[in-house]
Structure formats: C-alpha cells, structure tokens
Steps between C-alpha positions, in 0.01 A plus 500: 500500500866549573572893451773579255845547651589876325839542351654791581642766281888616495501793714602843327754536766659183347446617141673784545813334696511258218512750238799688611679143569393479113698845428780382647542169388432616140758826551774228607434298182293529162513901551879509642729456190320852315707668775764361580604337201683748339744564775568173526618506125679805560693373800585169409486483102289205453316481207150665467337127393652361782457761801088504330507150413572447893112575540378262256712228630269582821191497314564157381609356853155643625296391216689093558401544879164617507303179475662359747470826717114469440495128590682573844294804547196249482603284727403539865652829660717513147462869519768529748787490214423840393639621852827377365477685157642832662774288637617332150473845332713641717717242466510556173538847507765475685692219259482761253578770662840314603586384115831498379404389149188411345480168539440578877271753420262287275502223800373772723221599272452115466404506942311858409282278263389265761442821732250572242311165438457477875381876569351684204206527373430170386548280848389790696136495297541095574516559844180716510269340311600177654454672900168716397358341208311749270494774733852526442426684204447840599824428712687497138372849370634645825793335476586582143378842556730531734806335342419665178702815665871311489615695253390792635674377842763311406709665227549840678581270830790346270609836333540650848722214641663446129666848577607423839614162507558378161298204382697252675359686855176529330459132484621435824277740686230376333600140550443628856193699510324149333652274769376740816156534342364239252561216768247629817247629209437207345495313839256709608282499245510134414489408913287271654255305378299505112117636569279242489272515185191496412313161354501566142769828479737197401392645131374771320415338216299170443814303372763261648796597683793691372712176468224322272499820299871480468478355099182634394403735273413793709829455681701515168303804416589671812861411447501660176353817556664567788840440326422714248438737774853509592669456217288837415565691854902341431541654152296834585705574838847474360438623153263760550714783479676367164146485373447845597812650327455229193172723483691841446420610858781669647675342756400753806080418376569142510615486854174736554270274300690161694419644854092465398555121540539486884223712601277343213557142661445660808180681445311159347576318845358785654198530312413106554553525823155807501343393186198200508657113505528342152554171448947440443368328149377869375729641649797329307289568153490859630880515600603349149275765318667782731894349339375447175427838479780648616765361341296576140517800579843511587540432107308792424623871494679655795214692605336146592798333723352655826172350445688172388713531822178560715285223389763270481596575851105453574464142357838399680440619820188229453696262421703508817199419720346261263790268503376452834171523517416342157656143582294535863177568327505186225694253668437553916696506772584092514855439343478916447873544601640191252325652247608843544848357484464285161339862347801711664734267297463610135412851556875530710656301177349739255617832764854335493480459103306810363821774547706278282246417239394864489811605446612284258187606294534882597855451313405270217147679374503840679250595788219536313525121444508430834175709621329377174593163692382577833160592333475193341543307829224718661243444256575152571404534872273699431319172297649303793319657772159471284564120507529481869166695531380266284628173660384641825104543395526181332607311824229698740260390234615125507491445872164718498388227282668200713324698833146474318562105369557452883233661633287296235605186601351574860147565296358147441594373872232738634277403243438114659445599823169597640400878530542547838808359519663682183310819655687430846854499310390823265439668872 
C-alpha cells in the first residue's frame, strides 16, 4: 500500500505575517473612513452622505468582484493576484488623496474596492484553504486573532499622522507603506509550488464539491446566515454608540462600554485557538447564541449593555473565523475559492447597504426600533444555524446509508464462490 502523501500545515511564522498584512489592508480600507473622515468633511465641505457614502460605494465594488476573485483564485497559481491588492489600494489611496471634488474621490474608493476583493479576508481565506486544505483552519484563528487588533493599531497610527500631515499626507503615506510591503508578503507566502495533498483531504465532508453545492440547500443556508452575520456586525459597529446614548448612558460610558467590543472579539479567537476542536457547524449555533444574547440585552437596562457588549463581541469574533472555516468543513476544498467568492458577494452588498437602511430607520422609528430589529434578525440565525446542523446530520446519515447499500451489494458475490476461495479474498 501506497503511504499517504501528508499535507502540510501553514506555518505560524506565515500566520502571523499574514495577519499583520490583514491589519493593514483593513486600516487602509473598511476601518479608514472612522478616522479620517471627518477631516476630510472639514477640509473640503463635502457632504457627510457622500464623504461616508464613499465607503459603501467600495463595499459594493468588492461585493460585484468577489466571485470572480474566487474563480481566479481557483485557478492554477490564481493566488498570485492578491500580491497586486497592496498595489491597487494604494492606487487608490492615492486617487483620493489627490481629489479635487468628489466625483474623483468616489472613483478612488471605486480602485480601493477592488484592493479589497483581491486582499481581504475573503480571497485571502480562498487562497488558504485552496493551498492547505483543512489544515488551513487553525491558520484562520491566528490570522484573525491577529488582525482582530486593527483598531487598536490602526486608528492611533492615523491620529498621529492626521496631526502632522493632514489627511491628504495621511493617505499618501499610507498609499506607500501598502505598496513597499503588501507586494513581497504575499509573494512570499503564496511562492512556489501548492503542497501536494493527501488522497481523500480533497473533502471534509462526504459530499460533492463546492461547485455542485453551489444551488443547494446547505449552500443557501450558509449564505443566509452568514449575511445576517454582517448585516448584524454592520449595524452594531457603526451604531453602537447611538445605541448606547439612546439607552441613557452618558456619552463618556458609552465610549467605555464600545471599547469592550475589540478585546471581546479578540479574546474568543484566542480561546479557540487553546480550547478542544468543535466541529465549525456548533460552533456557528454557538456564535449565533453568543449575538443573540447580546444585543437583548442591549434592550435591557443600562446596567446590562456591558454584558450585551461582551457577548456580542464573543459570538462575532466566531463568526470571523467561521466564515472561513465553516464553508471548508461542509463543502471541501474542490471549487473552495469560487465558492468563497459567490458567499463574499451578498454579505459585501448588505455591509454597503446596512448604514443607510439603519439610518433611515434610526430617524423614522427611533433606536429602539432599530435594535428591536437587529434582534429579530438574530433570532433568525439563530434558527438558521440549527437548520444547517440539521442538514449536515441528515447528509452524513444519507451517504452512511449509500456506504452500507454498497458494501451490501459486494455480499452475495462471495456467497457463490467456494469457501476457500471467499476465505482467500476475506484474508
């Protein structure tokens, strides 16, 4: 018998390398406009809905782009376009950074957008599970773990150079810092040729590839919760502190309450990475719980927002990984990149679409409205993510039942042929 060929695991060394690429591609986009986005309005006196609307526009590019990201990320040695993603940010960066009116500006958010779909989370998690199969999954924790400290990084990084350059400098010395370093890191980590895998790590599930799952039920249950997901982590992020005051909390205590959410995200990815495995299908019923909870509780009395803040934090920061690891563990690695893509898509749209729709609502029926809203939607994942469970045990037990209808059908040949010869193939 042939010995297995082992697949290797992503080293921690790369992990780690990854994860601070992550920071910084996330503190030049999604996390950028929190900063800078008031001087901007300041200096040039374009509109608030346009200078934030800039974001969403990139949202949307990202969310159009991202299937067809995953497909060329599939493809043979398609992992080398994310070298190029700290390029186009830049580029970006620097288009906005350059703007004499906000047309320009929106077209440089518009190349910021493709940075994104070709270097965040979603094409990098392609690229891994594609390279390393399921061992890639540990690789995620670190990396989110890792990432998960942008904020922490990245806004005092922006206030510093806000002061001394203004933000048109800001943008152009970060514009620089991604083009010297995102290029050689992702060449180096994505270098050379894919490991070799082992027969059978193609899946880690008994079902077809990730392309034949593409319309199927599990696949549109996926979708769903993990949309919810953002439009969830969307409306918590950039209302939070609204929420906070709308629940007579002073102003100073929110901002207290809103800085348990980092290290809360932070401190789940943590704890998975030195807590027992668990299957990513109880661990998405387990992360919905955790966000169900907290934002109940962030309808309750003030006394109850921390907790609401904390275990809301908790069952996000699971969520972060899962996206990830969950599509790896039902569908397998074959086609793993396209369909990482065609999930990327709607969660993007509903990022890009949540700030106005919150809004609007915020304004029309008051805040309470809105988090009575937000609970509403997690209950619903919640139920979602008790479907998937469901739909997985229900296909183990189908092909459990296909494996012994095969094995019987092997039963009556041995049965015709004489002992020693049905002994001889039992040996």
């Amino acid at each position: 018998m042939i010995p297995a060929i082992q697949l290797h695991e992503p080293s921690r060394k790369l992990s780690l390398v990854l994860g601070l690429s992550q920071i910084l591609l996330w503190g030049g986009s999604f996390f950028l406009m929190a900063i800078v986005g008031g001087p901007i309005i300041r200096d040039t006196g374009w509109s608030h809905e346009g200078v934030y609307g800039a974001l969403s526009v990139a949202l949307l590019v990202s969310g159009l782009l991202a299937p067809a990201i995953g497909r060329w990320i599939g493809k043979e040695k398609g992992e080398r376009i994310m070298r190029y993603s700290g390029i186009v940010m830049a580029s970006g960066l620097t288009i906005a950074a350059l703007a004499p009116h906000i047309a320009v500006f929106f077209l440089g958010w518009v190349v910021i957008g493709t940075g994104m779909a070709m270097g965040l989370y979603d094409a990098l998690f392609a690229a891994m599970g594609k390279r390393y199969g399921a061992t890639a999954g540990k690789s995620f924790t670190y990396i989110s773990l890792i990432s998960g400290f942008c904020t922490t990084v990245i806004w005092p990084l922006l206030t510093l150079l806000l002061g001394q350059f203004g933000w048109r400098g800001t943008l152009l010395i970060y514009a620089a810092v991604l083009l010297i370093i995102i290029l050689p890191v992702y060449t180096w980590a994505f270098s050379g040729h894919e490991p070799q895998k082992a027969p059978g790590d193609n899946k880690t599930m008994p079902q077809s590839s990730a392309d034949q799952q593409g319309g199927s039920r599990m696949y549109f249950l996926v979708m769903i919760n993990l949309t919810i997901g953002a439009v969830l982590l969307t409306g918590i992020s950039v209302h939070l502190i609204d929420i906070l005051l709308g629940n007579h909390i002073s102003l100073p205590a929110a901002v207290v309450l809103g800085a348990l959410l980092g290290p809360s995200q932070v401190g789940i990815r943590f704890l998975d990475l030195v807590l027992p495995a668990k299957s990513p299908v109880t661990g998405i019923a387990i992360s919905c719980v955790g966000v169900l909870a907290g934002v109940a509780l962030l309808l309750g009395s003030p006394g109850l927002a921390g907790m609401g803040i904390i275990l809301y934090g908790l069952g996000n920061g699971m969520r972060t990984i899962l996206r990830g690891t969950l599509p790896l563990h039902l569908f397998g690695t074959a086609g793993y990149a396209g369909m990482m893509g065609r999930l990327a898509r709607p969660q993007l749209f509903a990022q890009a679409c949540t700030p106005f729709i919150g809004g609007f609502l915020i304004q029309w029926a008051g805040i309470s409205a809105f988090l009575w809203v937000l609970t509403a939607l997690a209950g619903v994942n919640l139920f979602v993510a008790f479907f998937i469970r469901k739909e997985a045990a229900r296909n183990m037990t189908n092909w459990e039942e296909e494996q012994k209808a095969i094995a019987m059908k092997a039963v009556p040949v041995l049965a015709f042929r004489k002992p020693e010869k049905a002994t001889a193939v039992c040996n």
